[in-house]
C-alpha positions in Angstrom: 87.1 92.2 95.4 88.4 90.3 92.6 88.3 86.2 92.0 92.4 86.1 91.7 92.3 88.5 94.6 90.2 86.7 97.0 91.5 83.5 95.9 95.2 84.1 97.3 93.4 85.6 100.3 92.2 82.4 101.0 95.6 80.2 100.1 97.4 82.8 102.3 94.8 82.0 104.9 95.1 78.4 104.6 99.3 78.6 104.9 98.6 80.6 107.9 96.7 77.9 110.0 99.1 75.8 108.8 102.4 77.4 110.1 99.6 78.2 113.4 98.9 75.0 113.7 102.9 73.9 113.5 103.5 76.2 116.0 105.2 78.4 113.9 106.0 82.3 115.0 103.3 84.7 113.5 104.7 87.3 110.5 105.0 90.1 112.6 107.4 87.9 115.2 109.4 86.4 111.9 110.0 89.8 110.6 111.1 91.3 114.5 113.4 87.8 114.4 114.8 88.3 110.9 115.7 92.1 111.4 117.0 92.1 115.0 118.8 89.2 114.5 120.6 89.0 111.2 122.2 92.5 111.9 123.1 91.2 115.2 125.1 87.4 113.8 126.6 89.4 111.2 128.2 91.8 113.6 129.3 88.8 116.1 130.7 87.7 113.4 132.5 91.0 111.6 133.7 91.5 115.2 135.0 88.4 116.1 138.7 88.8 115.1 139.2 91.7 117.5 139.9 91.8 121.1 137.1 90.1 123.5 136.3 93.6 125.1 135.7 95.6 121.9 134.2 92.6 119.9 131.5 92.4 123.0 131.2 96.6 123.2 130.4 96.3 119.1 128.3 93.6 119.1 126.0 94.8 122.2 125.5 98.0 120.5 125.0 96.5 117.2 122.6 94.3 118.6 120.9 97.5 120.4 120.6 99.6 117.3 119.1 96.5 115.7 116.2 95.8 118.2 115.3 99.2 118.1 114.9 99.0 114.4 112.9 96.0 114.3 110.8 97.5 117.0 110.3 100.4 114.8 109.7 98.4 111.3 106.9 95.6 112.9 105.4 98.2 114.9 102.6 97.6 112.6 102.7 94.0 111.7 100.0 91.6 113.5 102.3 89.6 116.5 99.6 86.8 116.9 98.1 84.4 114.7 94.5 85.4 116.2 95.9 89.4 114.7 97.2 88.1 111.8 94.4 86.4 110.8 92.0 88.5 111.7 93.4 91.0 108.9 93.2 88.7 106.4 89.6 88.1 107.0 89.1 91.7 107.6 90.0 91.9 103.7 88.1 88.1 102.5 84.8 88.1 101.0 83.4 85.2 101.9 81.1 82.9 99.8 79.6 80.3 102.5 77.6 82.9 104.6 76.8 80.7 106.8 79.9 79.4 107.9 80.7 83.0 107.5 78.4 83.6 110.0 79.3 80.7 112.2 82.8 81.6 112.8 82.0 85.5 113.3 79.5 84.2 116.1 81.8 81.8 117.7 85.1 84.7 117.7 82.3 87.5 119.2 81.6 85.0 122.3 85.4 83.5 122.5 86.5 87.2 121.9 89.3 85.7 119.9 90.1 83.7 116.9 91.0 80.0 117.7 92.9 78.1 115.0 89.8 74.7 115.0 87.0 77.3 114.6 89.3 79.0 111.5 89.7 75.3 110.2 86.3 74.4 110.2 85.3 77.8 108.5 88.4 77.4 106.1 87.0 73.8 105.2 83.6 74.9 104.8 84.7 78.0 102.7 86.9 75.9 100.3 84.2 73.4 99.7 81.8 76.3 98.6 84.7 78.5 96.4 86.0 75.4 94.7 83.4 72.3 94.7 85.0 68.7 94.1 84.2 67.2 90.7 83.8 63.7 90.9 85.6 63.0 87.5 84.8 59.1 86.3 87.1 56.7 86.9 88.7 55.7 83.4 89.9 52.4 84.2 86.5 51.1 85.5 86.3 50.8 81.6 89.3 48.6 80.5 88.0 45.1 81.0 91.1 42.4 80.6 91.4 40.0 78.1 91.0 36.6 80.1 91.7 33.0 78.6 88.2 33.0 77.3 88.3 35.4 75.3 91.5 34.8 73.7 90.6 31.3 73.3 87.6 32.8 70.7 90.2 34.8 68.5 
């Protein structure tokens, strides 16, 4: 896999534990959400000018058609984290084997991927992929003029 490639990988990775971690709904249920639902508030509202009885008719069968094609569009998309998740690692090529190995171990006797054991790996990965570099601290260098040394000028 490419540098850029696996690089985003890991950012989108890292956004994912995030919005897991937040509590946030997986892609797959954000997707179901955004089709079923904006199709459905647009027709509630389109319908709302006509009479009570046809506005709800339209707008139940607006909402129907709508449901059934979100079910049909995220039939495919992961609907946990754990899934999610999983397909972006399916697709990551690691560079800390160990911790590589680590979280493969720990997800084969959980049977699932939990979001501290992805955190820890996620640390350990980003530590190894990009290294901190202890720059010097430039300021350490400017010494203040004090009363002394003005008094010399």
């Amino acid at each position: 896999m490419k540098k850029d490639l696996n690089a985003k990988v890991l950012r989108q990775i890292r956004s994912d534990i995030n919005q897991w971690n937040a509590g946030g709904f997986p892609p797959g249920k954000r997707l179901f959400y955004f089709i079923w639902g904006l199709p459905t508030v647009g027709g509630l509202f389109l319908v709302s000018a006509h009479p009570v009885s046809v506005s709800a008719l339209v707008a139940a069968l607006v909402s129907v058609v709508a449901l059934v094609f979100a079910r049909v569009v995220t039939a495919t998309t992961p609907k946990t984290w754990s899934e999610a998740l999983d397909k972006r690692l399916s697709v990551y090529q690691p560079q800390n084997l160990v911790a590589w190995n680590y979280l493969q171990k720990t997800a084969s006797k959980k049977g699932k991927l939990e979001v501290h054991d992805l955190e820890w790996w996620y640390e350990s990965e980003a530590i190894t992929v990009s290294p901190e570099v202890k720059k010097p601290l430039r300021f350490l260098n400017n010494q203040p003029e004090t009363n002394e040394t003005e008094s010399r000028k």
